[in-house]
N, C-alpha and C positions, 0 to 999 in steps of 0.2 A: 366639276373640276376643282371649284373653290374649297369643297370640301372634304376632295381627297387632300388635297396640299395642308389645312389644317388636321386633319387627321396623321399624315406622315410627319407635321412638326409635332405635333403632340406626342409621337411615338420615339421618335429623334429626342427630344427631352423628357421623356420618362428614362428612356433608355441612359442619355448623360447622366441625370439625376442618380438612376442606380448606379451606376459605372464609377461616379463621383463618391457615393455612400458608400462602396465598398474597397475601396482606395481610404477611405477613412476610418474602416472601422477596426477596432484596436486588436494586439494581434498577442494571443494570449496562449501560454505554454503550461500544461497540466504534469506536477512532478506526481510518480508514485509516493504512497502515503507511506512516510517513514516513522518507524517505529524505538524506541527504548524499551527493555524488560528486563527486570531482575530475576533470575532463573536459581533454581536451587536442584541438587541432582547429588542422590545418597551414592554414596562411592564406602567399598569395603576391598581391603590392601592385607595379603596375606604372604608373609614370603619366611622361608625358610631353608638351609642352605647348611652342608654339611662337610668338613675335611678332616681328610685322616691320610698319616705317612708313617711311614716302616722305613729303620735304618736297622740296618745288621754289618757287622763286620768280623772277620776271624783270620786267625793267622796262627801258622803253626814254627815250631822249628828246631831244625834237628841236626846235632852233629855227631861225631864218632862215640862221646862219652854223655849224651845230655837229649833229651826229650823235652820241648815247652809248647803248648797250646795257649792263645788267646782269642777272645773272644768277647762283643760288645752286641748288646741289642735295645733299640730306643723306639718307642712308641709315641704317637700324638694322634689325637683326635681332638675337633673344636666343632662345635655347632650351634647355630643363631637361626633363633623364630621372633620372625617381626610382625604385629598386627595391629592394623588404625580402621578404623570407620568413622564416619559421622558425614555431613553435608558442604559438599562444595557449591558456592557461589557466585554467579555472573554475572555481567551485563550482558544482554545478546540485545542489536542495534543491526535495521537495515528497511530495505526497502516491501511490501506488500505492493506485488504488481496484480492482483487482481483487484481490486476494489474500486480504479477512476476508468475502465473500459467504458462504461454505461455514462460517468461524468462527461466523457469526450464527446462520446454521442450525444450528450443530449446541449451541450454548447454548440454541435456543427448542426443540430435539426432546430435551433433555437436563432439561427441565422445573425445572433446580432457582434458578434467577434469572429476574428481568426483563430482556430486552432494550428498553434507552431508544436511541433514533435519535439519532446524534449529528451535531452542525452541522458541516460541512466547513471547514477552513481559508480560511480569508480574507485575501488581502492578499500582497501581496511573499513570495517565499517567502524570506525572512532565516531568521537563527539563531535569531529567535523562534517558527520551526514547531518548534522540541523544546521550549520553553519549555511544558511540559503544565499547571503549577501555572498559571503566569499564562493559561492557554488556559479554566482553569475558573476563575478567576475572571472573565472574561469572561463569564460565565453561556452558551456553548459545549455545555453539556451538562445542560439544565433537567431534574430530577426524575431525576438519578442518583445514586444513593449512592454509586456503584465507577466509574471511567475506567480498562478496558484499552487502554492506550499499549503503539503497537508501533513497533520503527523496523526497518529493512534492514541488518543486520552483513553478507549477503553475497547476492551474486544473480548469477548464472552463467552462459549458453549456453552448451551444447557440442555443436561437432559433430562426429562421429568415423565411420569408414571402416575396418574387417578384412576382411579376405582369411579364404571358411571353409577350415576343411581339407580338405576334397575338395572337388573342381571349380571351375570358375572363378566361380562366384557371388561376390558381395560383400554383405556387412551395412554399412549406412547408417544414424547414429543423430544425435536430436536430444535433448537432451536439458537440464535445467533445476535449476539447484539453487537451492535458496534457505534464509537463515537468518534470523531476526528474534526482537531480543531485547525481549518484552513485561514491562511493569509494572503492578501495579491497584492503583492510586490511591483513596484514601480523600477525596470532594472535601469531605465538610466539616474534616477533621484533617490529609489532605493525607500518610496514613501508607500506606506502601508495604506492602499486604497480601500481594501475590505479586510475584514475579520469576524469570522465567526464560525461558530461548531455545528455538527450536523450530524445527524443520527440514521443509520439505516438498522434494520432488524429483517430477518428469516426465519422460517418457523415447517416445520415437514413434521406431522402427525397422522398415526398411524392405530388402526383400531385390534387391538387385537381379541380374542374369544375366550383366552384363559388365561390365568396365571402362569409364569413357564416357558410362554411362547415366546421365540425368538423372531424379534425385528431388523429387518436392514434400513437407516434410513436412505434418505435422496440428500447426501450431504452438498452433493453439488446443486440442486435447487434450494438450500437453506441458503447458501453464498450467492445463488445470483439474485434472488429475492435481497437478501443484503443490502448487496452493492445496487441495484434499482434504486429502493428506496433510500437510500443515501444520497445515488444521484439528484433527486429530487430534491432532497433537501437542501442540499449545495447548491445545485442551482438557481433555485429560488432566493436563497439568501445572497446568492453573489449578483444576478441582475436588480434585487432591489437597493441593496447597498452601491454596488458600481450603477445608477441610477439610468438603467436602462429598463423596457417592461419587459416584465416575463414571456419569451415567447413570441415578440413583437419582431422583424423585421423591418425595423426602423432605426433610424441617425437618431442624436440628441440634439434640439436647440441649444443656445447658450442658459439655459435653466435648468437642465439637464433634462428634458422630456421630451416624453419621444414625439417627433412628428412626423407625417408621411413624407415617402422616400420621390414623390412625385411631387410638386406644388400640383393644387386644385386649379383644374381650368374652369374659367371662366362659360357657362354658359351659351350656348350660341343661340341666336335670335331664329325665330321659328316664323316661315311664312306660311301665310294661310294664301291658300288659291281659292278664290269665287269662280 
């Protein structure tokens, strides 16, 4: 009996212990990764446009002793040909919603933060989508201690074609790089907890027999390979810098390491029967 009642306090506080650790653990809001780009787009402007009017007038007139005729006729024509080409330029700015799916997931299987659902970008995509302070003061991100802000430093297609060394087969690849340089944001002090950049890449290759041959790639498994290996790498960089362990379900002591989520019980004394 003594040692059901230890066994039921033992479970009574592992259970507080967890209950307590996850009441504490920080509760972190994931933006889509927002982007800037300088786009160029050849534009050719062709117009041309034609008028033309006819005026006539006559008049005659006639009395007992006299015969007169008159008579007026005026012409107009005008016509305009306009033609421009060359390259128009832009900024094109906004959000990339596929890329932090697989990020979410792997902070909610990684047990050691909340994921809070963050509110999407609203509005004109201006230079006020990287404004991230003024995005959480917008109240953007209710009941999160942490906003990871990402943006796009680089993002790539490639498609490449080799000749193998024996026979005439050919390798055909599609392939995807990507860089993005995340921050976590403290929303109520606004202090820059972590920083840093992370790389995922996709790659879909395909063999083909001859020269000529038409490939379709898997462009949707070049992106979720992507965004995988991105998640990975964000991940790992945000729990070593926000000083929790990878993958650990575990609190922090005040030195920031992790310790288990139960204190160690102590032992219980073992009786021997003769």
């Amino acid at each position: 009996m003594l040692n059901a009642k230890k066994i039921l306090a033992a479970l009574f506080c592992a259970a507080s212990g967890l209950s307590a650790y996850a009441a504490d653990m920080p509760k972190i809001a994931v933006t889509d990764l927002t982007y800037e780009e300088k786009v160029s787009e050849y534009f050719r402007v062709v117009s041309a446009s034609s008028k033309s009017s006819v005026n006539a007038r006559s008049s005659e007139r006639e009395t007992d002793h006299s015969y007169s005729a008159r008579g007026s006729y005026n012409a107009k024509s005008e016509s305009n040909y306009y033609e421009a080409e060359g390259f128009y330029t832009y900024i094109d700015r906004g959000e990339l919603k596929t890329y932090t799916a697989d990020l979410k997931g792997a902070l909610i299987k990684g047990g050691a933060v909340h994921l809070i659902q963050a509110r999407p970008y609203v509005g004109k995509p201006m230079e006020k989508i990287f404004d991230i302070i003024g995005r959480i003061k917008q109240g953007m991100y209710p009941g999160a201690d942490y906003v990871l802000f990402g943006t796009v430093s680089n993002i790539q297609f490639r498609q490449e074609s080799n000749q193998l060394q024996y026979g005439n087969s050919i390798t055909a690849s599609l392939s995807l790089d990507l860089v993005a340089d995340f921050s976590l944001i403290n929303t109520k002090t606004y202090e820059v907890k972590a920083a840093f950049s992370a790389s995922g890449s996709g790659v879909d290759t395909k063999i083909l027999s001859r020269a000529g041959d038409r490939v379709a790639f898997n462009r949707g498994k070049v992106m979720q390979e992507t965004s995988r290996s991105l998640a990975d790498a964000a991940y790992g960089e945000l729990m070593v810098q926000f000083g929790m362990p990878r993958g650990a379900n575990r609190p922090m002591n005040s030195n920031g390491m992790g310790q288990p989520a139960v204190p160690a019980q102590a032992p219980e004394p073992v009786t021997v029967y003769k």
